[in-house]
C-alpha positions in Angstrom: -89.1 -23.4 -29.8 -86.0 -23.2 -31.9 -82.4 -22.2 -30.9 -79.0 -20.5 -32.9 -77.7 -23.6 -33.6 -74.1 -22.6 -33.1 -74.6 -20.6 -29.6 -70.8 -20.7 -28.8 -69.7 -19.6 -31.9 -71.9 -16.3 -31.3 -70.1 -16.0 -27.7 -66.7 -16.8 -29.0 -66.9 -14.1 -31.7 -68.3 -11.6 -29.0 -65.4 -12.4 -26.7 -62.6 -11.8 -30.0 -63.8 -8.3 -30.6 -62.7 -7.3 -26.7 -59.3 -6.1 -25.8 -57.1 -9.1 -26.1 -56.1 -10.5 -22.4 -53.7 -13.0 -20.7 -52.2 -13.9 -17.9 -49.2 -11.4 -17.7 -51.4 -8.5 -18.7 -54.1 -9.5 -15.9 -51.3 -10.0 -12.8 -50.2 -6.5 -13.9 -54.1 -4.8 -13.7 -54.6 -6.3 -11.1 -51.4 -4.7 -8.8 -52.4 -1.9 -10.5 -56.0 -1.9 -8.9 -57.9 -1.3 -11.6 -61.5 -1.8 -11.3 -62.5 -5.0 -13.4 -59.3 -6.7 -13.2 -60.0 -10.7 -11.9 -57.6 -13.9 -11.9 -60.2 -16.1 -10.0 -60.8 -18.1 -13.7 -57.6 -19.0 -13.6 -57.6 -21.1 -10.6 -60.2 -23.1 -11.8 -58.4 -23.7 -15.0 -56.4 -27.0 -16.2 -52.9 -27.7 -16.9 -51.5 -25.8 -20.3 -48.3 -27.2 -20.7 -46.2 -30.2 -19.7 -44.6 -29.3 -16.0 -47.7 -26.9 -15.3 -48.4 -26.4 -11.8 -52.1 -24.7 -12.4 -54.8 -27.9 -11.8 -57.4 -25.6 -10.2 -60.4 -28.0 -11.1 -58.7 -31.1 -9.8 -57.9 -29.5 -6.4 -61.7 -27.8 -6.2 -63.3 -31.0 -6.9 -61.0 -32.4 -4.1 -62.5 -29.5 -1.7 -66.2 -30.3 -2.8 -66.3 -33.9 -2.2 -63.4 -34.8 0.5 -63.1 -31.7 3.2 -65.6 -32.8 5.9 -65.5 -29.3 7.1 -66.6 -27.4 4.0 -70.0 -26.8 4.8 -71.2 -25.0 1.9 -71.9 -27.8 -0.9 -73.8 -29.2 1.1 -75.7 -26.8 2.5 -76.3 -25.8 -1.2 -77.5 -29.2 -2.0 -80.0 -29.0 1.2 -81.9 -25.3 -0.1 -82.2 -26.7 -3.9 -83.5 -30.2 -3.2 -86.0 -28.8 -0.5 -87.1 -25.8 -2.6 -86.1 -27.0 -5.9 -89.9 -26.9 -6.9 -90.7 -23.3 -5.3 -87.8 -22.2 -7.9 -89.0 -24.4 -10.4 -92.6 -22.7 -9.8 -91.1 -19.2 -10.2 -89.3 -19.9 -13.1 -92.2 -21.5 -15.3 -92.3 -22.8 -18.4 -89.3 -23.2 -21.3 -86.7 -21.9 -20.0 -82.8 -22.4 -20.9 -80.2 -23.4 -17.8 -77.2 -21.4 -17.9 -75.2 -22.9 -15.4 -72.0 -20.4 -14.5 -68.9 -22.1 -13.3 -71.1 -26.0 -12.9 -67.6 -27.1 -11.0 -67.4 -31.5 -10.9 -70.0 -33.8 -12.4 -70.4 -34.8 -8.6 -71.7 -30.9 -8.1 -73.5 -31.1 -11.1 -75.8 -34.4 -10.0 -76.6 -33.0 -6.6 -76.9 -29.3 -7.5 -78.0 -28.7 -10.9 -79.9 -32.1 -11.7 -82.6 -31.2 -8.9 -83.4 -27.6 -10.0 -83.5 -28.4 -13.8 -85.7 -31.1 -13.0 -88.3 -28.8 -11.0 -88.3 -26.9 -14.2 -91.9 -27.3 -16.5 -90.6 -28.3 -20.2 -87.3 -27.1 -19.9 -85.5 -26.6 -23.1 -81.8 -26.8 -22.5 -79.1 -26.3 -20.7 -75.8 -24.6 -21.3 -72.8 -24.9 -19.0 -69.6 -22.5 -18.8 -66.6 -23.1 -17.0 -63.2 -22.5 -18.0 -61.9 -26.0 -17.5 -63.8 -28.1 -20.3 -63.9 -31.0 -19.2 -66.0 -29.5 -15.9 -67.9 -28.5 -19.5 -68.3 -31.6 -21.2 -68.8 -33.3 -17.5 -71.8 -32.0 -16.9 -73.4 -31.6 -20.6 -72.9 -35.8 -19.8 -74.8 -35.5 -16.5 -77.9 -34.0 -17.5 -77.8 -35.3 -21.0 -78.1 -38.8 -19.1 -81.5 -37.3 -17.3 -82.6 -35.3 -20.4 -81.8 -36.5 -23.6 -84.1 -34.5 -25.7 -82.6 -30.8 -24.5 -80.6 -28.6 -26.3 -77.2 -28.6 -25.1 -74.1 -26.5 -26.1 -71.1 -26.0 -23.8 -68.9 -22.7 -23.5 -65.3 -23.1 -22.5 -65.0 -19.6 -21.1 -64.8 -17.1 -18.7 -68.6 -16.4 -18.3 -68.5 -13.0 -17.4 -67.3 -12.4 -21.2 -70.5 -14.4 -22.7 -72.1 -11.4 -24.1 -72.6 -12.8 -26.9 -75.8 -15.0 -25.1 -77.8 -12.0 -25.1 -81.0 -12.3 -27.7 -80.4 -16.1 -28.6 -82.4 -17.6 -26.2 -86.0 -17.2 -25.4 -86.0 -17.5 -21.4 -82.5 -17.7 -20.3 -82.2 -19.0 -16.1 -78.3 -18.4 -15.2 -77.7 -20.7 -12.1 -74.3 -19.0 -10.0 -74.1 -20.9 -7.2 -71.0 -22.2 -4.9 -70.9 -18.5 -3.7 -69.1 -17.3 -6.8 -70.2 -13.9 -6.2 -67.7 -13.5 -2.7 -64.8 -14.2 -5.3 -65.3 -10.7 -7.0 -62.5 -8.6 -5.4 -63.6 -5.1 -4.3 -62.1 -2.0 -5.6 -60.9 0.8 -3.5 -62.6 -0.8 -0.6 -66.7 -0.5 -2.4 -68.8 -2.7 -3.5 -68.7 -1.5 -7.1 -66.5 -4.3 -9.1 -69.6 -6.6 -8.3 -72.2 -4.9 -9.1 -70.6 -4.2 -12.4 -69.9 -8.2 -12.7 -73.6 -8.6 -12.0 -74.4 -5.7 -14.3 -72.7 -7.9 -17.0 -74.7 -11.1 -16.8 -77.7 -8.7 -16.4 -76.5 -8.0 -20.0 -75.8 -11.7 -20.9 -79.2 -12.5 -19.8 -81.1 -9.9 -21.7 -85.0 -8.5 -19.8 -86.4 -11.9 -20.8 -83.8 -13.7 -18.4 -83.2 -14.5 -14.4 -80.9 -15.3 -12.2 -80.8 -18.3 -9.3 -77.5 -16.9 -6.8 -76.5 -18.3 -3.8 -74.5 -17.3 -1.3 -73.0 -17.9 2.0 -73.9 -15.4 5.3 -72.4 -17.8 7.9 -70.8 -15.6 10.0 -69.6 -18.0 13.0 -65.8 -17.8 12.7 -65.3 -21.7 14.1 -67.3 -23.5 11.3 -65.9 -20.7 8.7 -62.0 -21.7 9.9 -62.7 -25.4 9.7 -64.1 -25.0 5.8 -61.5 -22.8 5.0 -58.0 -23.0 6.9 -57.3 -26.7 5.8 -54.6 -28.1 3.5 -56.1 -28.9 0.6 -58.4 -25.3 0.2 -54.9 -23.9 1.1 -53.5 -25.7 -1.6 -55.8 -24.6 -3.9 -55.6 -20.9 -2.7 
């Protein structure tokens, strides 16, 4: 099999040709309530100057490995490392791990190292995240497992990665970590998310799939004791 060897140089040119964005310009769509308008990526993100209070990544990695309460990594680590081969089964042969928002190295180990593993002759694997070194974390975690893959890492908002579409022969995007409940809904419908999921339906192309999970837990104790603590209020 043989890959575009400069895959993020096709999605960063994708991304350039859209409408030019930052931070000001998102705060304002968003009050303005307009349908696509997101700032989840930016508290994930990394400090950009000296004094900079934004260390998204930092604080998430402190809420997926320290809050005893926050259920949902490891409930996540339970359902792929028990079914890692039924997915594995589905999935087949030669496939390329997209793996959308991978979050800590720590995440990476438990989560994504058992379901690439289930995969028969996988080819590669291709994190994006918007902190980079969440990027270049986990290329070094499953490079350390499988040495002989093709790996490229995309610092980026992944809902722009367009540009992924037609370069791969069997794409697999992994969203876990309930990413999906982070899409805002517009005028009260569900229609902002479906239009996020319509755009990694495009990223993916009809040769690709999609491994989401996401929470149902409805019991309010265990959903205040994972959420309504200092350091996930910190990092809300």
């Amino acid at each position: 099999m043989t890959f575009d060897t400069d895959i993020t140089q096709n999605v960063l040119s994708e991304i350039e040709k859209k409408q030019p964005s930052d931070f000001e310009t998102d705060v304002l769509r968003v009050f303005l309530n307009e349908g696509d308008a997101v700032l989840m990526p930016y508290m994930y993100g990394e400090p950009q100057f000296n004094g900079d209070l934004v260390d998204g990544s930092k604080l998430w990695s402190l809420v997926y490995e320290k809050v005893p309460g926050y259920y949902l990594g490891r409930s996540e680590i339970e359902v792929l490392q028990t079914h890692s081969k039924d997915i594995g089964d589905v999935i087949g042969e030669n496939a390329t791990l997209i793996d959308l928002g991978p979050g800590s190295r720590k995440s990476v180990e438990e989560k994504t190292l058992p379901l690439i593993s289930a995969f028969r002759n996988p080819q590669g694997y291709i994190p994006i995240d918007v902190c980079k070194k969440y990027v270049d974390d986990s290329i070094e975690a499953i490079r350390e497992n499988f040495p002989g893959l093709f790996f490229d890492g995309i610092c980026s908002d992944f809902y722009q990665c367009h540009g992924l579409n037609g370069l791969l022969q069997k794409p697999v995007a992994f969203f876990s970590g309930s990413t999906v409940g982070n899409i805002p809904e517009h005028k009260g419908s569900q229609a902002n998310a479906i239009a996020k999921l319509s755009l990694l339906h495009k990223m993916l192309g009809p040769n690709g799939m999609l491994i989401i999970t996401q929470d149902t837990n409805q019991d309010e104790a265990s959903l205040r004791a994972a959420y309504h603590n200092p350091v996930v209020e910190e990092f809300t």
